[in-house]
Structure formats: structure tokens, C-alpha cells
C-alpha positions as CSV (number, residue, x, y, z in Angstrom):
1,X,14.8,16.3,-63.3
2,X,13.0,13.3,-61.9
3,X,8.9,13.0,-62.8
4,X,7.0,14.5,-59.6
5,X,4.7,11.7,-60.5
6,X,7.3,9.0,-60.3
7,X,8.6,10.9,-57.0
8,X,4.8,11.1,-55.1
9,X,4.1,7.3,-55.8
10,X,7.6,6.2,-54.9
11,X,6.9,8.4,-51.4
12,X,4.0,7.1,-50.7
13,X,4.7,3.5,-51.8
14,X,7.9,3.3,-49.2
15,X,5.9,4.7,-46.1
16,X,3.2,2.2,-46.9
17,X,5.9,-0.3,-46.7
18,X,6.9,1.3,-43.4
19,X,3.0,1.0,-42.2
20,X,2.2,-2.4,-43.4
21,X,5.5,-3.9,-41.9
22,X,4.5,-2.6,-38.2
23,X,0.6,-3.2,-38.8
24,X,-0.7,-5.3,-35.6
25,X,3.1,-5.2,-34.6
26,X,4.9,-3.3,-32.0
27,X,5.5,0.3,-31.4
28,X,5.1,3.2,-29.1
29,X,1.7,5.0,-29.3
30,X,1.2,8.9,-27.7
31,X,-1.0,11.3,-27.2
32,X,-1.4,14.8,-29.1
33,X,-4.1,17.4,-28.0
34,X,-6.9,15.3,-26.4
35,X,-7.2,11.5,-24.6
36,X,-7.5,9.9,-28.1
37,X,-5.9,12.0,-30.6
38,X,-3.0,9.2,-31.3
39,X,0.5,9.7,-32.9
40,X,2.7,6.4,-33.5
41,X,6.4,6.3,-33.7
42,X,5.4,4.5,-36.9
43,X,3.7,8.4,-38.1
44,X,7.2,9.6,-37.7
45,X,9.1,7.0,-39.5
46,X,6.6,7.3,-42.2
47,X,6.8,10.9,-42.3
48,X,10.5,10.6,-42.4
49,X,10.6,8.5,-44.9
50,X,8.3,10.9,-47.4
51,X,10.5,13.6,-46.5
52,X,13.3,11.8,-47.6
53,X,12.0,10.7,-50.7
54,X,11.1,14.0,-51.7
55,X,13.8,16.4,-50.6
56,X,15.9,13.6,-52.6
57,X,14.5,14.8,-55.6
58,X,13.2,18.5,-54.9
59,X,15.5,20.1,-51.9
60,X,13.6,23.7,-52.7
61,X,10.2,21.9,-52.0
62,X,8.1,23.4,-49.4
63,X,5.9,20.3,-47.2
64,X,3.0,20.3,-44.5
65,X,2.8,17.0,-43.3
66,X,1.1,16.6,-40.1
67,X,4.0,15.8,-37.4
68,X,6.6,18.5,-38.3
69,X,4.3,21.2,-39.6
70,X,5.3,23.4,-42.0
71,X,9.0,23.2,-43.4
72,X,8.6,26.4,-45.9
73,X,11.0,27.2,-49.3
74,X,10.6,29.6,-51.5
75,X,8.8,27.6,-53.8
76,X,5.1,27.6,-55.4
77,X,5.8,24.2,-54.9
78,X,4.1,22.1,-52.0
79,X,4.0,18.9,-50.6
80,X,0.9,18.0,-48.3
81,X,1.7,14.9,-46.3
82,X,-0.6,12.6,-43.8
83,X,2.2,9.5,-43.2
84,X,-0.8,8.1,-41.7
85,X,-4.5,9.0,-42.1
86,X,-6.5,6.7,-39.3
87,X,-4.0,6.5,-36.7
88,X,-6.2,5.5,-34.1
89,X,-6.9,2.6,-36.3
90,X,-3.8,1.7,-37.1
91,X,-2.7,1.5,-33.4
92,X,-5.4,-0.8,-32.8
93,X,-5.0,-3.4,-35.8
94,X,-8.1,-2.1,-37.8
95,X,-6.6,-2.1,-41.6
96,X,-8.4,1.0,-42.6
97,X,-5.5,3.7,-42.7
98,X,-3.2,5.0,-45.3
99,X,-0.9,7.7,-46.2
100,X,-2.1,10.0,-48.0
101,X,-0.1,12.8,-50.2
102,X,-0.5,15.7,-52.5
103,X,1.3,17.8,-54.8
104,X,0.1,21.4,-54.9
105,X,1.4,24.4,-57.3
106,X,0.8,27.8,-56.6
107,X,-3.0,27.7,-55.5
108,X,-3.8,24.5,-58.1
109,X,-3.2,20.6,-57.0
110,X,-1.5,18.5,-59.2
111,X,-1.1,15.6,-58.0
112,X,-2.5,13.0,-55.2
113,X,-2.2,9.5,-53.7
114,X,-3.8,7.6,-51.1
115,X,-2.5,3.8,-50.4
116,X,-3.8,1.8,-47.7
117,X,-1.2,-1.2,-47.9
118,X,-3.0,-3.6,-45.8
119,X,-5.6,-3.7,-48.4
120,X,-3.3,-3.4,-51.4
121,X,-5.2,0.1,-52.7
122,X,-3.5,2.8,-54.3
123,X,-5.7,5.5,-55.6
124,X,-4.2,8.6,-57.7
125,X,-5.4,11.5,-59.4
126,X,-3.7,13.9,-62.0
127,X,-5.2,17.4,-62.6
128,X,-6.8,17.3,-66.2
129,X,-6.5,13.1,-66.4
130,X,-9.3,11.6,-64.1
131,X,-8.4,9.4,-61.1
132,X,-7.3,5.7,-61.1
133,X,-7.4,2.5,-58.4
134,X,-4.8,0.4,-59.0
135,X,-4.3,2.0,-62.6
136,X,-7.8,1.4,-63.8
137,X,-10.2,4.4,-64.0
138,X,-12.5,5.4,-61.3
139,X,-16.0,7.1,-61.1
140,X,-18.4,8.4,-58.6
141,X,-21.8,6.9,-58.0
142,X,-24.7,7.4,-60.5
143,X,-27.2,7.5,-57.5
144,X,-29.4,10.5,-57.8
145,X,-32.4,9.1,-55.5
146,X,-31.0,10.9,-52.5
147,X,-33.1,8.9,-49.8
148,X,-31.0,5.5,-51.4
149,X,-27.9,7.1,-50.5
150,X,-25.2,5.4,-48.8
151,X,-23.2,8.1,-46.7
152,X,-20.1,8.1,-44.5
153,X,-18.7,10.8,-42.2
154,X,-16.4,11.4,-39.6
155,X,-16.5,13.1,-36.1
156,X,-13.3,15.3,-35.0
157,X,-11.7,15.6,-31.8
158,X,-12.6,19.2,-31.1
159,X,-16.3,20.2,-31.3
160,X,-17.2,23.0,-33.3
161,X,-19.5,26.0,-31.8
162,X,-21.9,26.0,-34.8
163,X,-25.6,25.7,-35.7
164,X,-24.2,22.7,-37.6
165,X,-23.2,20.4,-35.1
166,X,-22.1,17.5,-35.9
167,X,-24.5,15.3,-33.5
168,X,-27.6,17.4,-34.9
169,X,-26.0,17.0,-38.5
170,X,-25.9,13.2,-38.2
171,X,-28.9,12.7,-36.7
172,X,-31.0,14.5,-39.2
173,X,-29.2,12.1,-42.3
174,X,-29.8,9.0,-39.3
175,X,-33.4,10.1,-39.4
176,X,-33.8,10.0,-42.5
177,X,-33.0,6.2,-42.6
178,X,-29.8,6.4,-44.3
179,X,-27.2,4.0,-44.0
180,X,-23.8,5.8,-42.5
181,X,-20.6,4.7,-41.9
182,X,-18.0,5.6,-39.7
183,X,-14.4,4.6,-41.2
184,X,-11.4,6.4,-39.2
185,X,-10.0,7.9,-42.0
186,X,-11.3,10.7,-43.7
187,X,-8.1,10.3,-46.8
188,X,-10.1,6.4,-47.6
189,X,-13.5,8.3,-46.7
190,X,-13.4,10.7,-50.2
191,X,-11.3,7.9,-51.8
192,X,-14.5,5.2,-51.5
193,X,-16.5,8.4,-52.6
194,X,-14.6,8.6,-55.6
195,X,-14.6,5.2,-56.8
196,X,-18.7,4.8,-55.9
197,X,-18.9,2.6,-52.5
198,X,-20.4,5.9,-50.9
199,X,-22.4,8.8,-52.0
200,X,-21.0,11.4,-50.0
201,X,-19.0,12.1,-47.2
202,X,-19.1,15.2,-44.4
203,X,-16.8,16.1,-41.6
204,X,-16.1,18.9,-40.2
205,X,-12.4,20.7,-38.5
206,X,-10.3,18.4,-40.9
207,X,-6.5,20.0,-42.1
208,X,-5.1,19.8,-45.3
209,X,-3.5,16.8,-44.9
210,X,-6.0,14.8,-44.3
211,X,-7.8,15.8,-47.1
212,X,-5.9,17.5,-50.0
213,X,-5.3,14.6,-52.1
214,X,-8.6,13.0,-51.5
215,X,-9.8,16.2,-52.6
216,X,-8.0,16.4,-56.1
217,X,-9.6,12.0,-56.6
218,X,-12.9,12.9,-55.6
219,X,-12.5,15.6,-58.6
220,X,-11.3,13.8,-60.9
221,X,-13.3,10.8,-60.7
222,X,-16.4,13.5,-61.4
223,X,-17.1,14.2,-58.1
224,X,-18.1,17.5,-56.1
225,X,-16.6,19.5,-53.2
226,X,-17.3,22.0,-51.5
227,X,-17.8,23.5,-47.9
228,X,-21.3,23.6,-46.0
229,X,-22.4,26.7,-47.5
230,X,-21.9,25.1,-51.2
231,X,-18.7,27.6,-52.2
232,X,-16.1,26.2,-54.0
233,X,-13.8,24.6,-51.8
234,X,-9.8,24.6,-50.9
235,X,-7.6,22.4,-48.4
236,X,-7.5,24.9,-45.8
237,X,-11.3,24.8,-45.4
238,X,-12.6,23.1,-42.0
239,X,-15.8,21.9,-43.3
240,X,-15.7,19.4,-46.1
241,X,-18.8,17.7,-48.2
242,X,-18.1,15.7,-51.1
243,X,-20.5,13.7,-52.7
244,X,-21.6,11.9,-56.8
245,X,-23.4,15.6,-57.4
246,X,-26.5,14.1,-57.8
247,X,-27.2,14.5,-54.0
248,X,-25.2,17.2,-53.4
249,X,-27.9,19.9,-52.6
250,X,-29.9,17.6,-50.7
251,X,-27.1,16.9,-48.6
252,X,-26.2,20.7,-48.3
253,X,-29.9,21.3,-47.1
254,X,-30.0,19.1,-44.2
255,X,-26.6,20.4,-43.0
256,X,-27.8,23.8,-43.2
257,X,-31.1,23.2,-42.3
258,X,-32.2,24.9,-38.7
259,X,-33.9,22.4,-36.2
């Protein structure tokens, strides 16, 4: 039986391939649900291509990935799969995409990778073993003055009807004269939280894909997760906040907070 390590960063290594080969290249871009919600025919091949690898290996696999959906086994075993996270970036030449990929047992992850070719990173996390970039260890941020944070975030494609929206959310951290970035890709988002370029990260209506193995690196590099009301938090939650920990409940107040 082949290592599932070995098998997730062979998978995600040959769909990086696939997206650094057609990065700033040409291919056929369409539309999902909304004007600018992009798929490539680069997502596909991608996706294909991490299917392939794994089924290869583990045919009784179940996988999410983003384009197909849900290809079920009966297996605690599962595969969550973004062939590209920052499509709309990658379809316009910006290099700040990646896949992303998880391996998830029963209700625990295992395993994650996020490689964004064009910039030669490949970050990974093991359960119990910390998270790497490039193979060398990774840590979040020792920053505990919240008002020096450095923040990113992400807006979604469908608004939420919530107190907490996500205008009024960023204005408050904007407000407060923080610096905030806005990178496309919420997979490199939790990955730059991880390894200490930002302090914490917010976005709300993400899937699992585009988070799960961001999730498990942001963990392991001693990071904390959870959704908007501070419970623990899973990869089928739609609101996401992960930050050092020093800042974490500062960052919960003003999303919560009532104007």
C-alpha cells in the first residue's frame, strides 16, 4: 500500500505542473453561478489529473473536489480537492493561485497541501507533526499588539444576510487603521497565516475545498480556527477566522460587534 503522504504531494505536485504550464497561456475560461465566478478548462485538467493520481493508489477513496462534486465510497476515507484555489487570478496572469488538497479520516484531517507553482511554494501539514514550507518548519506570528496587526480577507460571490456583513466587518478592521490585504485565494490566504506574513484571516461562505487543508497548516503551525462565534471549527463551516491567537478575540469582537 502506497504512503497517502507520498500519494497527496505526488497529486498535488502534477496539477501544479498542469497550472504552471498554462499560467499566462491559453485556455478557455467560463462562467459558474454569477458574472465572475470563473472555471478554466485548466480546473478540469487539474482536477483530472488529482483524481487520477489518487484513484491510482486508493480506488475505494471517496473525493470533493470542486468541479465534479462529490464522488462517494464507502470509505471513512476522503479526499478534498481545489485544482485551483484563485481561479480568477489565474485566468488573468496574477501568480497567486494554487491547488490545494486534504486528506480527511472519519471526522479528523490528516493530511494537507497547498502549492502555488508559479512561486515555487509547497506548504504541508501532518496531524500531530506541525506544518512545513518547502520542508522547513513553519510558525504563526508572535504579534499580540492587535492594533499592529497585519490582516487579510476575502469577499465571496454571494452576500450573506447577516449582522456580520462583510462590508461593515471590513470597514470596522479598515477603521481601525489596519493594513488588509486582498489576495484571491483563500487556500494561500491561511497558508501566509501559518507561516507569519499575516495575523489573521476572515471570509465568509467559503466550501471545504477551499479551506480544508489550509485549515489542518494553520493548526499545525500553532495557529487558531474557528468560526465567528469562537466554536471550534470544521470544513463545512461558512464562516472562517484564523489568526496567531494572540488576536484572536480581538478579532472575534469586531466581527461580532453590533454597529
Amino acid at each position: 500500500m502506497p504512503d497517502m503522504k507520498d500519494v497527496l504531494l505526488q497529486a498535488t505536485a502534477e496539477a501544479g505542473k498542469i497550472i504552471q504550464f498554462y499560467f499566462n497561456g491559453t485556455f478557455k475560461v467560463d462562467n459558474k453561478e454569477g458574472i465572475n465566478n470563473l472555471v478554466t478548462e485548466v480546473d478540469q485538467m487539474s482536477e483530472d489529473k488529482i483524481i487520477e493520481v489518487i484513484r491510482r493508489h486508493f480506488p475505494d477513496h471517496s473525493i470533493i473536489s470542486e468541479e465534479v462534486g462529490e464522488l462517494l465510497k464507502p470509505s471513512d476515507y476522503e479526499w478534498i480537492i481545489d485544482p485551483i484555489d484563485g481561479t480568477v487570478n489565474f485566468a488573468h496572469g496574477i501568480p497567486i493561485c494554487c491547488v490545494s488538497i486534504a486528506l480527511k479520516y472519519k471526522e479528523d484531517l490528516l493530511l494537507g497541501a497547498v502549492y502555488n507553482p508559479m512561486m515555487n511554494e509547497m506548504f504541508f501539514a501532518e496531524k500531530g507533526k506541525g506544518a512545513t514550507l518547502n520542508g522547513l518548519p513553519i510558525h504563526v506570528s508572535t504579534k499580540t499588539n492587535f492594533k499592529k496587526a497585519c490582516l487579510v480577507t476575502g469577499f465571496p460571490y454571494k452576500w450573506p444576510e447577516s449582522e456580520q456583513h462583510p462590508i461593515k466587518v471590513f470597514e470596522r478592521f479598515v477603521m481601525e487603521g489596519l493594513p488588509i490585504r486582498r489576495l484571491g485565494s483563500a487556500a494561500i490566504d491561511l497558508c501566509w497565516v501559518a507561516c507569519g506574513r499575516f495575523d489573521g484571516f476572515w471570509e465568509y461562505n467559503l466550501s471545504s475545498w477551499d479551506v480544508a487543508a489550509g485549515y489542518l497548516i494553520v493548526q499545525e503551525a500553532g495557529g487558531v480556527v474557528t468560526n465567528f462565534e469562537g466554536d471550534p471549527y470544521n470544513v463545512f463551516e461558512r464562516e472562517t477566522l484564523a489568526t496567531n491567537g494572540h488576536i484572536h478575540a480581538a478579532m472575534l469582537e469586531a466581527i461580532k460587534r453590533k454597529d
